[in-house]
N, C-alpha and C positions, 0 to 999 in steps of 0.2 A: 504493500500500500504506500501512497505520497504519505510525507508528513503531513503533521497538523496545519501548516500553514494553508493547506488546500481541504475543505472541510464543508459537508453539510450533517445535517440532521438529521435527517433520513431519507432513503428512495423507495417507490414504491412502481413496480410493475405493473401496467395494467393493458393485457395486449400487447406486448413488445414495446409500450408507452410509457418513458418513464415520468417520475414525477419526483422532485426535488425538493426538499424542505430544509430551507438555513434559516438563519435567527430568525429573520424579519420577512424573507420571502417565498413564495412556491413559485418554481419555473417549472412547468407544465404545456403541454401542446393546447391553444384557444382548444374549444369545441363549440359547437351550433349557441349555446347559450351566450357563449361569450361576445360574436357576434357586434353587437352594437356596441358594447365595451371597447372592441379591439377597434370599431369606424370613429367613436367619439375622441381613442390615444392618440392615431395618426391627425384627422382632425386639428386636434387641441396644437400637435409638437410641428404641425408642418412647417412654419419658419423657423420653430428650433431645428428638426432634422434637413431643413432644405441643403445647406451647405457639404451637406457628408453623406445624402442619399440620391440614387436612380430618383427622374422624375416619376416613373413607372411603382417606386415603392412608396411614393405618397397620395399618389391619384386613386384611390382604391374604391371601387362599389360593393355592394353588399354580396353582392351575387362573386365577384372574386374570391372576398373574404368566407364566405361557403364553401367554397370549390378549393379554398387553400385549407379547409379542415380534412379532408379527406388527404387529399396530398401530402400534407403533413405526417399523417397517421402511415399512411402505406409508405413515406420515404425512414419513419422512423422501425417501422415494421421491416424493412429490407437492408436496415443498419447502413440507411448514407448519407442520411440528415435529419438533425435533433432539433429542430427548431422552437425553441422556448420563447414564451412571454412569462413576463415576471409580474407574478401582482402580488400582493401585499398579505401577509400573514391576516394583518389584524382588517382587512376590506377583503375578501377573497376575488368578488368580481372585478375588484378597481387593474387595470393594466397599467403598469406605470414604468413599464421596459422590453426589453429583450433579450434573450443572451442564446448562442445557438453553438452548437458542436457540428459544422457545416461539413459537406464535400467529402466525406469518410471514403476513405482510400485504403483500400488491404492488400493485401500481394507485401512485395517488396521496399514498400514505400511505410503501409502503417500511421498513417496521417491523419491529420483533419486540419479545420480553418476554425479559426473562433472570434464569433461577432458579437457584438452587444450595442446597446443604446438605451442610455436613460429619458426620462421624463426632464424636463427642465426645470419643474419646479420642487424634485426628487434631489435634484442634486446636491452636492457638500456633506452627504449624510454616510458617504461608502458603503451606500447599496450596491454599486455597481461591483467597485472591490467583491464583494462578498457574495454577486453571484459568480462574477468571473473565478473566482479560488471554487466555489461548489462545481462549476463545468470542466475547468481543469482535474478535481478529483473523478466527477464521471469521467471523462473522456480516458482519464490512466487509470481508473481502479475498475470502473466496470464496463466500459469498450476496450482496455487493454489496447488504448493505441499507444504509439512508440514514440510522435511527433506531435504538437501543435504548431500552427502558423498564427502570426494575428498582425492585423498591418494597419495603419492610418497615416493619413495624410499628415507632411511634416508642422504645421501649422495649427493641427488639434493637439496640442498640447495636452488636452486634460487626458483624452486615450491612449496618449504613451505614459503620460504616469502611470495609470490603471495598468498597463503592460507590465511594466519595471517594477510595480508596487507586489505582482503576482509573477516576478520573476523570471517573466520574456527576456530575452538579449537580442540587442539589434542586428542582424547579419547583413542590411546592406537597403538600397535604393530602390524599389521597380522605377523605372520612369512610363510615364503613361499609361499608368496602370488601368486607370476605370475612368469611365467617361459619364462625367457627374457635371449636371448644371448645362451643359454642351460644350465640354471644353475636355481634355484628356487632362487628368489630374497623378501626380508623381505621388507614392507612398511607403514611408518607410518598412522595413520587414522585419518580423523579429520571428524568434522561434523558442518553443521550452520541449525540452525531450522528457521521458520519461525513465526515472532513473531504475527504476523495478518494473521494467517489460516484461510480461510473462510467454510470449506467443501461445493465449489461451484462448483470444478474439475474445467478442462478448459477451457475461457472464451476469444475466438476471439473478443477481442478490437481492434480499432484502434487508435491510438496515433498520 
């Protein structure tokens, strides 16, 4: 297992669907009730998240946001993308983030991509910390990946804190990485390995 530094509360299987509980959060896949929840988050954070997201993931109708419940479920059932929202221990509907264990990669590689995004008016409280350390422990204690990736643009400063605070290292530059706002945007890379790789792929415990 990671150390303490990387830590939730408990996980709970439900269909190859996991479910995460740390101090203050549960990061779980939306489902059908969530719904209007998850159209009122994006909504509310659009000019927060305009700068650092696709136009395409802020324009959303209800009928996507349906269609991305399902998808969700069957890409987290086929072990190649975790896609978590974050809502709040003490509000359970409220969505007040994201955090995702993306792009699962096995063979020889052993990988993933790790995204997140707060709420705007969540922030300064190290929620995000403390889901990013809970998806790093999923990602090495119970997908037994080998690798994370996690990248931002040199300029968001506060998501390489988060990085460096949960022990990323930076390996180096993409240039034109992703094409955000319409313009191709440069992003730093970092990576954290997993120092107790088991080659046992992933392992439905319960906690």
């Amino acid at each position: 297992m990671v150390d303490e530094h990387y830590r939730y509360e408990r996980i709970e299987w439900r269909e190859c669907a996991p479910i995460i509980t740390t101090e203050r959060l549960v990061l779980r896949l939306s489902d059908a009730d969530d719904v209007d929840n998850v159209l009122d988050y994006y909504d509310r954070q659009r000019e927060h998240f305009k700068p650092w997201f696709p136009d395409s993931a802020l324009n959303l109708t209800r009928e996507m946001v349906l269609r991305a419940v399902d998808e969700k479920r069957l890409m987290a059932r086929e072990d190649r993308n975790y896609k978590f929202h974050a809502f709040l221990r003490s509000e359970p509907r409220q969505v007040v983030g994201q955090c995702s264990v993306a792009d699962v990669r096995r063979g020889a590689i052993q990988q993933s991509v790790i995204g997140y995004a707060l709420a705007a008016e969540c922030q300064g409280k190290g929620l995000m910390t403390e889901a990013v350390r809970a998806a790093v422990k999923f990602a090495f204690d119970d997908l037994d990946l080998h690798r994370l990736e996690g990248s931002y643009m040199p300029n968001n400063t506060k998501s390489g804190s988060i990085l460096a605070a949960c022990g990323f290292v930076q390996e180096g530059l993409f240039k034109d990485y992703l094409l955000l706002n319409g313009e191709w945007r440069d992003h730093v890379v970092t990576s954290l390995r997993n120092p107790n790789w088991r080659g046992t792929g992933r392992v439905m415990n319960q906690d």
